[in-house]
C-alpha positions in Angstrom: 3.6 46.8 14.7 4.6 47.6 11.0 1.6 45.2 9.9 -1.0 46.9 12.0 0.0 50.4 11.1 0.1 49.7 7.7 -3.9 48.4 8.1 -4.3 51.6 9.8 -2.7 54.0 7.5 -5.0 52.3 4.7 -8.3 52.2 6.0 -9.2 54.4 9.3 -6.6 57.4 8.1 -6.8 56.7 4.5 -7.7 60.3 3.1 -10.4 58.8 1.0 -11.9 57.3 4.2 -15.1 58.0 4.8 -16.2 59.4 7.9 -18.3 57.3 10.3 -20.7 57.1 12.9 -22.0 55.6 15.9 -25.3 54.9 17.4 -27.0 57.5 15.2 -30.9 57.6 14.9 -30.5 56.0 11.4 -28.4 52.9 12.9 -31.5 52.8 15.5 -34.0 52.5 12.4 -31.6 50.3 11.0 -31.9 47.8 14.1 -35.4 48.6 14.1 -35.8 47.2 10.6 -33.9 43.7 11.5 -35.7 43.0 14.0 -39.2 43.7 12.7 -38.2 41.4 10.2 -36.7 38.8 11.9 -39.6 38.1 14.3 -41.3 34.3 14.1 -44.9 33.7 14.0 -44.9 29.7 15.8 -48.9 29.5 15.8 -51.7 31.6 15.9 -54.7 29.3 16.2 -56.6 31.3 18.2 -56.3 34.4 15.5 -56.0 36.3 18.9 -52.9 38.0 17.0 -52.8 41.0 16.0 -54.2 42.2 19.0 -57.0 44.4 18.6 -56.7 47.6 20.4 -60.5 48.6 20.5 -61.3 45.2 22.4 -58.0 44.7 24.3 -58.4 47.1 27.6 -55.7 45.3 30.0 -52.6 43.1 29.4 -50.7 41.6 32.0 -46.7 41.3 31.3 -44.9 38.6 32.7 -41.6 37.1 32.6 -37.9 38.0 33.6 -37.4 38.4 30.0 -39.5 41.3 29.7 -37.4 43.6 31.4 -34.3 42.0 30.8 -31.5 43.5 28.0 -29.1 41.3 25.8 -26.7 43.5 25.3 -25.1 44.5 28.2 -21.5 44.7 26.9 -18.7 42.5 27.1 -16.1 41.0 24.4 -16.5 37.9 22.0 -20.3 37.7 21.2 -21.4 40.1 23.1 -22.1 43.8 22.3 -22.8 46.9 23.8 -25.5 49.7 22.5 -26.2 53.4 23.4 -30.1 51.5 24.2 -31.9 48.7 24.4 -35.8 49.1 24.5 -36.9 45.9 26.8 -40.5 44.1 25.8 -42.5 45.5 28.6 -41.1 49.0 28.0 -41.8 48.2 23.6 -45.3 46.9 24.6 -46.3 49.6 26.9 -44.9 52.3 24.2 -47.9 50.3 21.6 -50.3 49.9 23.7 -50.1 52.2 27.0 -52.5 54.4 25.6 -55.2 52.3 25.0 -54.2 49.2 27.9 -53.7 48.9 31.1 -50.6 47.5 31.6 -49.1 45.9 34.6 -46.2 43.5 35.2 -45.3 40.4 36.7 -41.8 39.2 37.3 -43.0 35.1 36.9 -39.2 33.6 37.6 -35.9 34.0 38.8 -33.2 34.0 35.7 -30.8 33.1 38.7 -27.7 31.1 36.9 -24.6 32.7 36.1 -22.5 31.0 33.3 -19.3 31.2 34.9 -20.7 29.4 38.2 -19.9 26.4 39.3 -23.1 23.4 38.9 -23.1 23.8 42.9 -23.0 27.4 43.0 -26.6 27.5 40.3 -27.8 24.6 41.5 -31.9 25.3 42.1 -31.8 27.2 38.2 -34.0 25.4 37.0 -36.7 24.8 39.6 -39.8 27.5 39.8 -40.7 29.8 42.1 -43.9 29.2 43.5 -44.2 32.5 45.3 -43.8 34.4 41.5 -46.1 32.1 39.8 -48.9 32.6 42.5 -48.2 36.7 41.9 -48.5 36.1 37.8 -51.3 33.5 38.1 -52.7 36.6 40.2 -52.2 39.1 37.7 -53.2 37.3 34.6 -56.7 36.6 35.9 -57.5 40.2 35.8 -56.5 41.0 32.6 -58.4 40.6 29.2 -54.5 39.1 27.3 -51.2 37.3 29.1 -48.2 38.5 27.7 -45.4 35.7 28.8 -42.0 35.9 28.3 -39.9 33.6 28.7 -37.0 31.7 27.2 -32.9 31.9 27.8 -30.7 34.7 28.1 -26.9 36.1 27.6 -25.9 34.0 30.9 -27.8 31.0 30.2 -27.0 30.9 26.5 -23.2 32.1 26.5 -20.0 31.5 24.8 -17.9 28.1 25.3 -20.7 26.7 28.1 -22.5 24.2 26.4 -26.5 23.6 27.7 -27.0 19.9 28.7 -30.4 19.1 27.5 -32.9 21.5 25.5 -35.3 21.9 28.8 -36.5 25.5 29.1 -34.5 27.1 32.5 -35.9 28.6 35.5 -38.9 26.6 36.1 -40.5 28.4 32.9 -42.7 25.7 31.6 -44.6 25.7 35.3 -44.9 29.0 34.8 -46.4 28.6 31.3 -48.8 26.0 32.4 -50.1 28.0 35.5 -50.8 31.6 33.4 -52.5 29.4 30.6 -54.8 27.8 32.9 -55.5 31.2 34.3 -56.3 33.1 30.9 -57.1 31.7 28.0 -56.0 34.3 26.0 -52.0 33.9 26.9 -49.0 34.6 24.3 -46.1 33.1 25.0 -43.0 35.1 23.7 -39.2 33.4 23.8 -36.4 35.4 23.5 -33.8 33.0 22.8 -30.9 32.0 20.1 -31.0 28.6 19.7 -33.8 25.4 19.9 -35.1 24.2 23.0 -38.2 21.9 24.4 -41.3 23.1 23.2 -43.5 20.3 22.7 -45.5 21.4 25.6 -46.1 24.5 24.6 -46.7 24.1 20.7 -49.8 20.9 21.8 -51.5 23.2 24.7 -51.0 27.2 24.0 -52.2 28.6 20.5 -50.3 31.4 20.1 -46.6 31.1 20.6 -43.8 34.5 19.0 -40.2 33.7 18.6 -38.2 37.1 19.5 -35.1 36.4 19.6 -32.2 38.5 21.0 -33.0 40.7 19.0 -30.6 43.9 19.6 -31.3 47.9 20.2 -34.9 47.9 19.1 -36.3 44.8 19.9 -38.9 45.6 22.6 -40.3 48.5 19.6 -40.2 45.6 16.8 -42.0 43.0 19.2 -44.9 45.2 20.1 -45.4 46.2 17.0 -45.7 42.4 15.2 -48.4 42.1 18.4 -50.5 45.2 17.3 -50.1 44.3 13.5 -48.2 47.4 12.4 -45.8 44.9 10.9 -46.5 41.7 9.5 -44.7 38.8 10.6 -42.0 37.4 7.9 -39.3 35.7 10.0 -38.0 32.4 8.7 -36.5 29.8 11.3 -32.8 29.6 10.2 -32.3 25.9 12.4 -34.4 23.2 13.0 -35.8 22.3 16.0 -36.0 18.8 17.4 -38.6 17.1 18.5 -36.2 15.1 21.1 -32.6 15.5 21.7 -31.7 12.6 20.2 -32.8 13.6 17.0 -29.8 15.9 16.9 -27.0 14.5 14.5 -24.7 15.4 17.5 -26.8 12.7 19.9 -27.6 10.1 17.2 -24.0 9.9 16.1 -22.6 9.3 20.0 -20.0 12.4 18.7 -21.3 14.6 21.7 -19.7 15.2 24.7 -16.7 13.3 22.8 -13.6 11.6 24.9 -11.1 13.6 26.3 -12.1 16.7 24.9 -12.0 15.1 21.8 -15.5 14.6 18.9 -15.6 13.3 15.7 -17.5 15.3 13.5 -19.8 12.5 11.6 -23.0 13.4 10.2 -20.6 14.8 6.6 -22.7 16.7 4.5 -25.8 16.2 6.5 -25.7 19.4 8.3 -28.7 21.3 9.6 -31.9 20.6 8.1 -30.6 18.2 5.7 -29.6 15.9 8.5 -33.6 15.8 9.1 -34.7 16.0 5.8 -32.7 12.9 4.9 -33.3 10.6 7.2 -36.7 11.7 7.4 -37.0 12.8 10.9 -40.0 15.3 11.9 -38.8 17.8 13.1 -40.8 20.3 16.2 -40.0 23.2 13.5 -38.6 22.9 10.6 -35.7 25.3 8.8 -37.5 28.1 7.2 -40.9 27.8 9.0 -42.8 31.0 10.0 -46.2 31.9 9.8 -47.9 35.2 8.6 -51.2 37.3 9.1 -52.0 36.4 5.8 -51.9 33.4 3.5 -50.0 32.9 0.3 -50.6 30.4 -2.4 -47.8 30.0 -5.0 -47.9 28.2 -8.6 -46.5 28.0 -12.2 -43.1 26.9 -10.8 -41.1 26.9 -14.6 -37.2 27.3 -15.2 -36.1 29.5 -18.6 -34.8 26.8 -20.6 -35.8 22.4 -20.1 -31.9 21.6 -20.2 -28.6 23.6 -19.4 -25.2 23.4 -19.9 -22.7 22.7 -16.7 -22.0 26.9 -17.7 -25.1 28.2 -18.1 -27.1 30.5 -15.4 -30.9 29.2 -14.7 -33.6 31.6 -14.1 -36.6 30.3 -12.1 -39.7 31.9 -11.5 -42.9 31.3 -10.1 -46.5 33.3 -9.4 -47.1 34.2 -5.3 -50.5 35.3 -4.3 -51.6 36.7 -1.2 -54.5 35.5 -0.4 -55.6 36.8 3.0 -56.3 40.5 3.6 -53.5 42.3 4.6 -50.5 42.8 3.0 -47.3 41.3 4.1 -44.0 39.2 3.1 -43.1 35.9 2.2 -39.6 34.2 2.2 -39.9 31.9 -1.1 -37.6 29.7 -0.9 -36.1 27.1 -4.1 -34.8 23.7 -3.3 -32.9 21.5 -5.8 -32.4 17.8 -5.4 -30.5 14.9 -7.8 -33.1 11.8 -7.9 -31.1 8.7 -8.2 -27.6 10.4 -8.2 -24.4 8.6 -8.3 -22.9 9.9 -5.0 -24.6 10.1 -1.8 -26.4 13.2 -1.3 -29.4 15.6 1.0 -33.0 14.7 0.3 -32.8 18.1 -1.1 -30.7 21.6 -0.6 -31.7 25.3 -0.5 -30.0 27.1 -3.7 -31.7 30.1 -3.2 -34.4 32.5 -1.5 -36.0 35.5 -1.9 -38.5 37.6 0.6 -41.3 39.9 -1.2 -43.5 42.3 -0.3 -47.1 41.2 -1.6 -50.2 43.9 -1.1 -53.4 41.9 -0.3 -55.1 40.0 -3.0 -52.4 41.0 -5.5 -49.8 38.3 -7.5 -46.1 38.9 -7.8 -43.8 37.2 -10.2 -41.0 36.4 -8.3 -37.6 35.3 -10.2 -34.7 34.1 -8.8 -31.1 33.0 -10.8 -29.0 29.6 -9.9 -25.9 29.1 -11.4 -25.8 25.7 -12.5 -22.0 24.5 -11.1 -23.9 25.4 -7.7 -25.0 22.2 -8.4 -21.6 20.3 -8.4 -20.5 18.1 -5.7 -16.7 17.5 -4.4 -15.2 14.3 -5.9 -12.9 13.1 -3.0 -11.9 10.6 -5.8 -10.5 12.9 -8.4 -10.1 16.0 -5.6 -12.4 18.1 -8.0 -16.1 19.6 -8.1 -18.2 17.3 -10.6 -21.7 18.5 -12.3 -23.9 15.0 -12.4 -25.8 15.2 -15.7 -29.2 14.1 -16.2 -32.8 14.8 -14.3 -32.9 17.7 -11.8 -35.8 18.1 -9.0 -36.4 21.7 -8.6 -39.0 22.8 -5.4 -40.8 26.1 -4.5 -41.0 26.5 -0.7 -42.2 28.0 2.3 -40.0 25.9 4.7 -38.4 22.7 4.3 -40.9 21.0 4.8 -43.9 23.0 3.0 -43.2 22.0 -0.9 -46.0 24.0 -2.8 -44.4 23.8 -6.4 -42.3 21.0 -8.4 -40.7 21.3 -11.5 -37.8 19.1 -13.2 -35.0 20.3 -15.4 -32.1 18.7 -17.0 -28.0 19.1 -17.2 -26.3 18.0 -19.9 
């Protein structure tokens, strides 16, 4: 009790503690901000995003997710908000006055974490009876709007998901809407990877929403109508299979006796594919814009640098397209022919900047150079490897658009 008042006393009635707030309209543009942000552009072959008002005259909505919330309360990871604008309610706010908008349910989220396997067994099977009404639906309309993907039941705390299969019958539901309009967008609200090689080879316009808080039904419609630009970056890779995972191809998951090894070291996330050159479905810090940006004259302030010394990198970012927007630049460094095992390469920094259409920014970013060090289990120290240094410009892991080499002496 002593301990806990003392924290109190300090903080929350400190007299130089300043005085809060909740859920005020500037924590709501706060959330709105995030999640405009955040958003992740998977394809857009078709160019059917950003919708255009003036030719779109009917969109049909469809998908439990639409209407569903995320943050409905609770402890741990959940959270509770004063709102939570939906997609259908974000969408019809965008576009109500110039669409007709109607909605279609499409499946039954019906699986409750804390069920037993009996008790949710069926989850994962469609209903025919909602897919006929969708299917219905979409044919009249000039877009499909479908949204699919987990939620806070299916994708909860310490239940782990046995395979990365979309639930609820979705991907039937995917298949039947596509083949009814060819102008569908598939949306996924969801946290974490799951199967969607069917969906990235057959439909050609595919968002990534996430759970994405208070204002996420605003920020969604709004990447749709092209008030914002999408920017989001994936922050995880996304297998092609399963057993791409370093958690399958190790044998370490489910474990023994509640019991797993942790073996893939310093291979974690994208390295682990990166590495042992897997291809990935997505790759870490893929996202795709409205616009195009081509980068070049990749150089670092000095040739060589002391194990001390701060580098400063910079490079030259065009966008190319025709609208403005933002582009995550991100630097990789790797050590060619280094004396430990290491990753193909590793993110050392990032930077996202606003770029107006046909305009070039200079965009500088600082690495101190004992981030380069690796742990000696040997000598129980951090060593700096001198000699050659890879440095890359990126817009994922896998999109290298700039190379440059330095030394450390």
């Amino acid at each position: 009790m002593r301990r806990i008042l003392w924290l109190i006393y300090h903080t929350s009635l400190s007299e130089n503690h300043p005085k809060g707030s909740i859920a005020t309209p500037e924590h709501g543009k706060a959330a709105y901000a995030i999640a405009a942000e955040s958003v992740v552009l998977l394809k857009n072959d078709a160019h059917l995003l950003p919708l255009n008002t003036n030719k779109v005259k009917s969109i049909a909505v469809i998908g439990d997710n639409a209407t569903r919330t995320f943050a409905a309360g609770g402890y741990g990871a959940s959270v509770k908000v004063k709102y939570e604008i939906t997609a259908l309610a974000g969408i019809k706010s965008r576009f109500g006055q110039t669409a007709d908008i109607k909605f279609a349910q499409g499946y039954k989220a019906n699986y409750i974490a804390s069920n037993t396997a009996a008790q949710n067994a069926g989850y994962d099977k469609p209903d025919q009876k909602l897919i006929d009404e969708a299917v219905a639906l979409a044919k009249t309309t000039d877009v499909a709007i479908v949204c699919i993907g987990s939620n806070r039941e299916y994708e909860s705390e310490n239940y782990d998901r046995k395979n990365l299969e979309l639930p609820f019958g979705e991907q039937a539901l995917v298949n039947a809407v596509t083949a009814a309009n060819p102008y569908t967008i598939i949306v996924i609200m969801a946290g974490a990877p799951y199967d969607l090689n069917e969906i990235k080879k057959t439909n050609h316009t595919i968002v990534w929403s996430w759970f994405n808080g208070t204002e996420a039904g605003n920020a969604l419609a709004d990447v749709l109508k092209g008030a914002v630009n999408p920017s989001g970056k994936m922050p995880f890779t996304f297998p092609v299979s399963l057993n791409d995972s370093p958690a399958i191809a190790l044998n370490t998951y489910p474990g023994k006796d509640s019991t797993t090894t942790y073996k893939e070291g310093i291979l974690v996330g994208y390295r682990w594919y990166d590495t042992k050159n897997i291809d990935p479905l997505y790759c870490f810090g893929y996202g795709l814009s409205y616009t195009n940006f081509a980068y070049t004259n990749l150089v670092t302030d000095k040739k060589s640098y002391q194990p001390a010394d701060k580098m400063t990198i910079s490079l030259m970012v065009k966008n190319t397209g025709s609208v403005a927007g933002k582009e995550v630049v991100q630097i990789y460094i790797s050590k060619p022919n280094s004396a430990v095992f290491r990753a193909e390469k590793e993110l050392k920094a990032f930077r996202k900047i606003m770029i107006a259409p046909s305009k070039i920014s200079t965009v500088s970013m600082n690495i101190n150079v004992r981030d380069l060090a690796y742990f000696d289990d040997k000598q129980s120290k951090w060593v700096i490897e001198p000699g050659e240094y890879k440095i890359m410009a990126a817009s994922s892991s896998k999109d290298i658009r700039q190379v440059a080499y330095f030394k450390v002496n």
